[in-house]
C-alpha positions as CSV (number, residue, x, y, z in Angstrom):
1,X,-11.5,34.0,12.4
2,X,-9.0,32.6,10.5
3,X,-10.1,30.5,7.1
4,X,-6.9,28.8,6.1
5,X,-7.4,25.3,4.7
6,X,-5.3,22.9,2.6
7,X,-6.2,19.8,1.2
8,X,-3.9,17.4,-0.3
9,X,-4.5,14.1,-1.8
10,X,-2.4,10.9,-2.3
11,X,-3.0,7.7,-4.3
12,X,-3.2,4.6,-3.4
13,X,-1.1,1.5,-4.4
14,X,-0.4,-2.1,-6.0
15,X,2.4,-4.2,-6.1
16,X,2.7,-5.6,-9.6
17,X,5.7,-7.7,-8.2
18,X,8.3,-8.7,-5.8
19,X,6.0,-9.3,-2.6
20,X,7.2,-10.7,0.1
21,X,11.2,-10.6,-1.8
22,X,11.2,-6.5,-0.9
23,X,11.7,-7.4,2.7
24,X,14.8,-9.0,1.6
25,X,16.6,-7.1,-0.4
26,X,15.1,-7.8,-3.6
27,X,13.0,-5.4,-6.4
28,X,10.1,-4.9,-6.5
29,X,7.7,-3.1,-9.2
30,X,4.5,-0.6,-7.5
31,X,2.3,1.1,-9.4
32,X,-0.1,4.2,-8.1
33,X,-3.8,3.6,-8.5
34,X,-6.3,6.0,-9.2
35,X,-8.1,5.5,-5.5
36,X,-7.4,8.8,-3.1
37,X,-7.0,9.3,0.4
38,X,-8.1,13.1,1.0
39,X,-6.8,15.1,3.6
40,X,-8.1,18.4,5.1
41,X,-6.7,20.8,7.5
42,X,-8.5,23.8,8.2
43,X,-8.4,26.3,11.3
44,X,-10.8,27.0,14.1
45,X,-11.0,28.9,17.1
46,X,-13.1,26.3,19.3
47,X,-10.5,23.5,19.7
48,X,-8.5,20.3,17.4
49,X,-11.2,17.9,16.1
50,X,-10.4,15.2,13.9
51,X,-12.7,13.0,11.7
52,X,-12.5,9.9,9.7
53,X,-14.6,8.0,7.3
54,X,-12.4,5.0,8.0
55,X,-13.3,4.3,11.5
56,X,-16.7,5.9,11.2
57,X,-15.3,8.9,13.2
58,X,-17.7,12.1,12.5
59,X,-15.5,14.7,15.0
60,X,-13.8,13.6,18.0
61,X,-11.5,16.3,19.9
62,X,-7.8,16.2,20.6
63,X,-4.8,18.0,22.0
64,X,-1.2,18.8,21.8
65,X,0.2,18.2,24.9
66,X,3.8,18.2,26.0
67,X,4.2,18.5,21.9
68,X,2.2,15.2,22.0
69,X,-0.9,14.6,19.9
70,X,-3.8,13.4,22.4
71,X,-6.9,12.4,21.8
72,X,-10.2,12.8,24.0
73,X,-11.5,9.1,23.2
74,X,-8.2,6.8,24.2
75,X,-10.3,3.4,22.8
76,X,-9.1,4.9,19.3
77,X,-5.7,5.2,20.0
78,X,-4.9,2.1,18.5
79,X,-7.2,3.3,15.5
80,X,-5.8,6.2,14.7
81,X,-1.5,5.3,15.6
82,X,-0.8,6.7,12.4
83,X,-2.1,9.7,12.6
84,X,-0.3,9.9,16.1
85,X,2.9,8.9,14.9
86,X,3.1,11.1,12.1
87,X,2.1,14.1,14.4
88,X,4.7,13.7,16.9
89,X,7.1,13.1,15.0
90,X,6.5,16.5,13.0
91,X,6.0,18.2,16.3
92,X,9.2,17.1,17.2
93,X,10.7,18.3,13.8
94,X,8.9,21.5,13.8
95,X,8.0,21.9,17.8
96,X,7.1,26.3,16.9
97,X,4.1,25.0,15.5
98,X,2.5,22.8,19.0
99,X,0.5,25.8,20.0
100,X,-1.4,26.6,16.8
101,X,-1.7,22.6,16.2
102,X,-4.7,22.8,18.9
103,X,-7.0,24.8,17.2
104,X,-7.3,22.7,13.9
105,X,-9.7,20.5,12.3
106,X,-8.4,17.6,10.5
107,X,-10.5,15.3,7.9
108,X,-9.6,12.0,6.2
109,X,-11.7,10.8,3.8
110,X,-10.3,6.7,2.6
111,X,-13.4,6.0,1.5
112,X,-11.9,5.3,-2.0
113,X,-10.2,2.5,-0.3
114,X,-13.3,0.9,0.4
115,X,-16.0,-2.0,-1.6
116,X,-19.3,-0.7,-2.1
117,X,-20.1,-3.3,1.1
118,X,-17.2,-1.5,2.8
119,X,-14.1,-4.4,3.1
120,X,-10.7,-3.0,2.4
121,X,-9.7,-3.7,-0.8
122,X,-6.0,-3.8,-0.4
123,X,-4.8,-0.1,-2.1
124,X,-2.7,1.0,1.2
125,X,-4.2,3.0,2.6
126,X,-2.6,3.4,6.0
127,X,0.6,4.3,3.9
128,X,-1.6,7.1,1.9
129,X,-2.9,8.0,5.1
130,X,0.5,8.8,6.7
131,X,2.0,10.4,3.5
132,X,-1.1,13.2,3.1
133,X,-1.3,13.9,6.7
134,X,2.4,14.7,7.0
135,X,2.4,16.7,3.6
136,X,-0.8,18.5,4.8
137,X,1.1,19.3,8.2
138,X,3.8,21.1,6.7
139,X,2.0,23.0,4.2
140,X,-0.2,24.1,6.8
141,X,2.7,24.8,9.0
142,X,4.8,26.0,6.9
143,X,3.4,27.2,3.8
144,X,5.3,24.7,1.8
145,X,5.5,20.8,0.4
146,X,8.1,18.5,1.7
147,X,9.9,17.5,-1.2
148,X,9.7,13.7,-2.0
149,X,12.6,12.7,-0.6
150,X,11.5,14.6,3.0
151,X,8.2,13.3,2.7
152,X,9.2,9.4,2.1
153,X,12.0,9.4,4.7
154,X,9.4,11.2,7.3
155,X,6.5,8.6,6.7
156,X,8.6,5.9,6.0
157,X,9.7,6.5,10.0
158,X,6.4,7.2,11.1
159,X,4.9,3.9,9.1
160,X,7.4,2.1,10.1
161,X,6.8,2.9,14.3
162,X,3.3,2.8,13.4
163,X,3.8,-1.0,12.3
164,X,6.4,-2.0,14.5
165,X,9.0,-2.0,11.7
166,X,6.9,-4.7,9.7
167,X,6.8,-3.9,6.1
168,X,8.8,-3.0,3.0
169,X,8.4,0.8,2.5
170,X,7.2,0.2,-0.9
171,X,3.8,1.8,-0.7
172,X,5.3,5.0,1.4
173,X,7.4,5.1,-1.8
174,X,4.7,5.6,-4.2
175,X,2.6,7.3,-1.7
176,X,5.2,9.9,-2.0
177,X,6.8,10.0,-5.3
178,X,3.5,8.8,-7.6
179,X,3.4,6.8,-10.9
180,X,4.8,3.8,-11.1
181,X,8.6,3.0,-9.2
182,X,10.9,-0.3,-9.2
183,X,11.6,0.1,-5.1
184,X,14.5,-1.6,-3.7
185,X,15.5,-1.6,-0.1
186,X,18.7,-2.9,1.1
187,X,19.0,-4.5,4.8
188,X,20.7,-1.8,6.6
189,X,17.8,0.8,5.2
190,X,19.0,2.6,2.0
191,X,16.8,2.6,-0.4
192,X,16.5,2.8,-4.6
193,X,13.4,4.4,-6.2
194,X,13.5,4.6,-10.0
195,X,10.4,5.5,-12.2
196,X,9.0,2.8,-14.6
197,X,6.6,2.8,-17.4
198,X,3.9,0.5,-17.7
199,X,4.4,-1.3,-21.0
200,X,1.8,-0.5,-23.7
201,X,1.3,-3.9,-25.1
202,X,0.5,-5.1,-21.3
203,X,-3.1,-5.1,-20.1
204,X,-2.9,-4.6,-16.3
205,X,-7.2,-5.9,-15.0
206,X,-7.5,-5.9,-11.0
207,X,-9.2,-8.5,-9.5
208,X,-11.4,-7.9,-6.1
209,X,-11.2,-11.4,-4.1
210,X,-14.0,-10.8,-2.2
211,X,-12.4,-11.0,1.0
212,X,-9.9,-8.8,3.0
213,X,-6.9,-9.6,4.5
214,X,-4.2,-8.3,7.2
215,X,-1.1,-7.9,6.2
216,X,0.9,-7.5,8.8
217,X,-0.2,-11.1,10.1
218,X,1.3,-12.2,6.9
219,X,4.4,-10.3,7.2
220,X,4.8,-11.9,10.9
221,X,4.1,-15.2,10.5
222,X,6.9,-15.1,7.1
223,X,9.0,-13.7,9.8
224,X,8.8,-16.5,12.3
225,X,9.1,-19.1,9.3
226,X,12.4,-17.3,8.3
227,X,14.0,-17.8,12.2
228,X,12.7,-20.9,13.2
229,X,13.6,-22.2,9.5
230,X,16.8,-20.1,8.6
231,X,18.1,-22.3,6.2
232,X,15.0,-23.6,4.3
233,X,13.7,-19.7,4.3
234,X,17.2,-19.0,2.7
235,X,16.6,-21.4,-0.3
236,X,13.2,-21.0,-1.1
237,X,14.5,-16.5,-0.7
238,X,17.0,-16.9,-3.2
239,X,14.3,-18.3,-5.7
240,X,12.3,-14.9,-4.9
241,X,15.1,-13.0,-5.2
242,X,16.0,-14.1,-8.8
243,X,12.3,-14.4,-9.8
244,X,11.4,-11.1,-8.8
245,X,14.7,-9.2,-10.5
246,X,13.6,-11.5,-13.9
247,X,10.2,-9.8,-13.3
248,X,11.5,-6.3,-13.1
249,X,14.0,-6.9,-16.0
250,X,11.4,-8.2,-18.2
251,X,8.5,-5.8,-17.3
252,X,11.3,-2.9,-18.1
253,X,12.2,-4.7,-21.4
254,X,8.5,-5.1,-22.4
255,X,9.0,-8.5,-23.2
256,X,5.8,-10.0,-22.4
257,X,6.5,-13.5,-23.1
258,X,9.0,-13.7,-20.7
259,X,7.0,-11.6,-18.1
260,X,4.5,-13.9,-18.2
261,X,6.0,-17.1,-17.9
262,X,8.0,-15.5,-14.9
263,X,4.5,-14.2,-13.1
264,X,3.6,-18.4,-13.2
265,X,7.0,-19.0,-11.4
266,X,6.1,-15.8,-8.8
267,X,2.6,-17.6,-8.3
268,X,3.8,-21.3,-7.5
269,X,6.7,-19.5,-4.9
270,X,4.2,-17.7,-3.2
271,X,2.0,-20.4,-3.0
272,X,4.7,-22.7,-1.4
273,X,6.0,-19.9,0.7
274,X,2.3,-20.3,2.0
275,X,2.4,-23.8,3.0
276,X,5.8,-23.1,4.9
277,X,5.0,-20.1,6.9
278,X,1.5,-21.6,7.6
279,X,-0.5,-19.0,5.8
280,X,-3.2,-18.7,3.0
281,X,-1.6,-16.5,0.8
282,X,-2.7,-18.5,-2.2
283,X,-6.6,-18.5,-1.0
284,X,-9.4,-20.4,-2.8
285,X,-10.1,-17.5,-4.1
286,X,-6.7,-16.4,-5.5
287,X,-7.0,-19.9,-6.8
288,X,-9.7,-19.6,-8.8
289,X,-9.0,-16.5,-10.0
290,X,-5.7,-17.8,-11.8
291,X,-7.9,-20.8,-13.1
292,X,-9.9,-18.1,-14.7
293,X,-7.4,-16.2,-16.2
294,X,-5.3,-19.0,-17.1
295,X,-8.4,-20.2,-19.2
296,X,-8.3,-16.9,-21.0
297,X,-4.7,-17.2,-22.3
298,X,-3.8,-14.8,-18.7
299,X,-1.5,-14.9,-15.8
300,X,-2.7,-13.9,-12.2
301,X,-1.0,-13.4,-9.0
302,X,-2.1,-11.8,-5.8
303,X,-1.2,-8.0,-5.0
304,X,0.4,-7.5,-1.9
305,X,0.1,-10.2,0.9
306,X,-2.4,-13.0,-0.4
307,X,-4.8,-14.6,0.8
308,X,-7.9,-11.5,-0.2
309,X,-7.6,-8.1,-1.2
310,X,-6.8,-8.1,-4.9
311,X,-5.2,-9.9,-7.4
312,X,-3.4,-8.9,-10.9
313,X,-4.1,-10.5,-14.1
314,X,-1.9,-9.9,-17.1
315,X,-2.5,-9.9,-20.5
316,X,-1.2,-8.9,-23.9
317,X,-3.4,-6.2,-25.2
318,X,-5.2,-8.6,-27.7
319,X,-7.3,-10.9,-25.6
320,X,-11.1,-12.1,-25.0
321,X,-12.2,-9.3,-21.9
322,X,-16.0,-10.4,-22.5
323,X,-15.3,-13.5,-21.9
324,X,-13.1,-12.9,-19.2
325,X,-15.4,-10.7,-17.3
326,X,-18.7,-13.5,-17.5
327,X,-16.4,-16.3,-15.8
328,X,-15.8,-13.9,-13.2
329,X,-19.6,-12.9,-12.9
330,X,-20.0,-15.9,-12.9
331,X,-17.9,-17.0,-10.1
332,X,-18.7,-13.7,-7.7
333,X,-15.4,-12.1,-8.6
334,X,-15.4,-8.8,-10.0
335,X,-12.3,-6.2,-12.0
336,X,-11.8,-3.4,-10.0
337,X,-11.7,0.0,-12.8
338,X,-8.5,1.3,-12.0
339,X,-5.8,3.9,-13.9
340,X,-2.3,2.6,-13.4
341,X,0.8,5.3,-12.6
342,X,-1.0,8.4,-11.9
C-alpha cells in the first residue's frame, strides 16, 4: 500500500484596515494570525473519503467523476463548495492526476477557527481552507508547492466562484503569501501585495464580540446600497478611500498619533455606512467595545465585516492592560491571544 501523506498548514487572517474600501479600489492592511487551518492528504486503496471538523464531518466518501469532484452525501454540497471548487478547478489544470484523486483521504482540521463554545470567530477560514487544500493538491500531485503567485491567483478563482465573486481577495492574499501585506485590488482585477511590518511601538489586542457574523450578507447588502444609491455610495466611498490610504500611510510611517486619530474617522464611516446599507456593522457590541477602549486611552474598530466576529483595539505600547482586560471581564468580552504576521 502506498503511505504518502502531506500536510500543509495555512494561517488565518485580520484586517487591520480598509474594510469594505478594498472592494473599491482602495488599500487595505491584513495581517496573518497565529490560528491554522490543517490539511491532510494521504493515500488509500479502499476509495476518496473526506473529513472535516468544521461541519462535524468524521469520513464521508466521494468521487472524481468526469474530472469532477462528487460527493456521496449531496445535502453537503453547499457545505463543502470550496473544497469542490478548488478541486475541479485543479483537475482541470492538472486532469493526469483524476484517476489517482479517487483513492485519497482528505482531512481539514479549522478547529483553530473556532470559540471554545464553537462560533466562528472571524479569522477566514474558508479563504485558509481553499489556499491549503490547493497547495496540498499539487504537492501531492505533483511533488511540488505552487509558488505564491500560482497559489493566490488559483484560490483567488476558486474563492471567488465559491462566493459568487463577493469579496475583496485580501484574505486569499495572506492565506498565500503570510505575514502581514498592504493588498490593493484595482476594478478590472490586478492586484498589488507588498509586505508590511507591524510597528513596534503599536500594541495590536483582539477583541472576541461574542457573536458571529456572515460576511457575505454584509458585502451584499453594501452592494445593493451602492446601485440603488450610486451617487450617495460615491460620496460617502471617496471618504473610505482617503481614510483608508491615510491609514496605510501612517501605519507604514509608525506614526501613531496620526494612526489613531485616523482609526476614530474609519470607526464613524463604517458606522454610517451601516445605517445606509441597512446593516449592523457597528453592533452593540462593537459599540461597547470602543467605549471600553476609548476609556483606556485606545482606539477600536471591527475586523472584517462588523457587526460580531472580532474587533481591533490599538494602543501605544505604554498603556493600562489590567485595567483594560477587568472592564472587558466585566462586560463578557474577552482578548483573543493572537501573534500577528506569522
Amino acid at each position: 500500500m502506498n503511505n504518502k501523506e502531506v500536510e500543509v498548514r495555512v494561517p488565518g487572517k485580520m484586517f487591520l484596515t480598509g474594510e469594505y474600501a478594498v472592494l473599491f479600489g482602495a488599500p487595505a492592511l491584513i495581517t496573518s494570525v497565529d490560528r491554522y487551518a490543517v490539511v491532510t492528504i494521504s493515500a488509500t486503496d479502499s476509495g476518496s473519503t473526506l473529513a472535516s471538523s468544521a461541519f462535524n464531518i468524521d469520513k464521508i466518501g466521494f468521487e472524481i467523476e468526469d474530472k469532477k469532484f462528487k460527493i456521496n452525501e449531496p445535502s453537503l454540497h453547499d457545505k463543502l463548495i470550496f473544497i469542490s471548487v478548488s478541486f475541479n478547478l485543479f483537475l482541470a489544470r492538472f486532469p493526469q492526476y483524476a484517476k489517482q484523486a479517487n483513492n485519497i483521504d482528505v482531512k481539514i482540521d479549522t478547529s483553530q477557527f473556532y470559540s471554545e463554545s464553537g462560533s466562528k470567530l472571524g479569522f477566514g477560514s474558508s479563504a485558509a481552507v481553499t489556499v491549503g487544500f490547493l497547495q496540498a493538491l499539487s504537492r501531492y500531485f505533483r511533488d511540488e508547492d505552487f509558488t505564491s503567485e500560482t497559489l493566490m491567483k488559483f484560490a483567488s478563482e476558486a474563492h471567488s466562484i465559491a462566493q459568487n465573486k463577493t469579496g475583496s481577495g485580501g484574505d486569499i492574499a495572506v492565506a498565500a503569501y503570510g505575514k502581514s501585506i498592504k493588498f490593493r485590488k484595482e476594478l478590472n482585477g490586478n492586484y498589488y501585495i507588498t509586505p508590511v511590518h507591524i510597528p513596534k511601538n503599536f500594541e495590536i489586542l483582539t477583541i472576541w464580540s461574542g457573536v458571529s457574523c456572515s460576511t457575505s450578507e454584509y458585502i451584499f447588502s453594501v452592494m445593493e446600497y451602492k446601485n440603488s444609491n450610486r451617487q450617495d455610495f460615491e460620496v460617502l466611498l471617496d471618504d473610505f478611500n482617503n481614510s483608508a490610504i491615510l491609514l496605510a500611510d501612517n501605519f507604514q510611517e509608525n506614526s501613531f498619533q496620526n494612526f489613531s486619530e485616523q482609526i476614530i474617522v474609519y470607526y464613524s464611516l463604517l458606522e454610517k455606512l451601516g445605517l445606509k446599507a441597512g446593516i449592523n456593522i457597528m453592533s452593540r457590541e462593537h459599540r461597547k467595545i470602543n467605549s471600553i477602549v476609548r476609556s483606556c486611552e485606545g482606539v477600536y474598530k471591527p475586523s472584517g465585516a462588523g457587526g460580531g466576529d472580532v474587533g481591533l483595539a490599538f494602543f501605544e505600547r505604554d498603556y493600562n492592560r489590567n485595567k483594560l482586560t477587568g472592564l472587558l471581564e466585566e462586560s463578557g468580552f474577552n482578548l483573543v491571544n493572537l501573534r500577528y504576521g506569522v
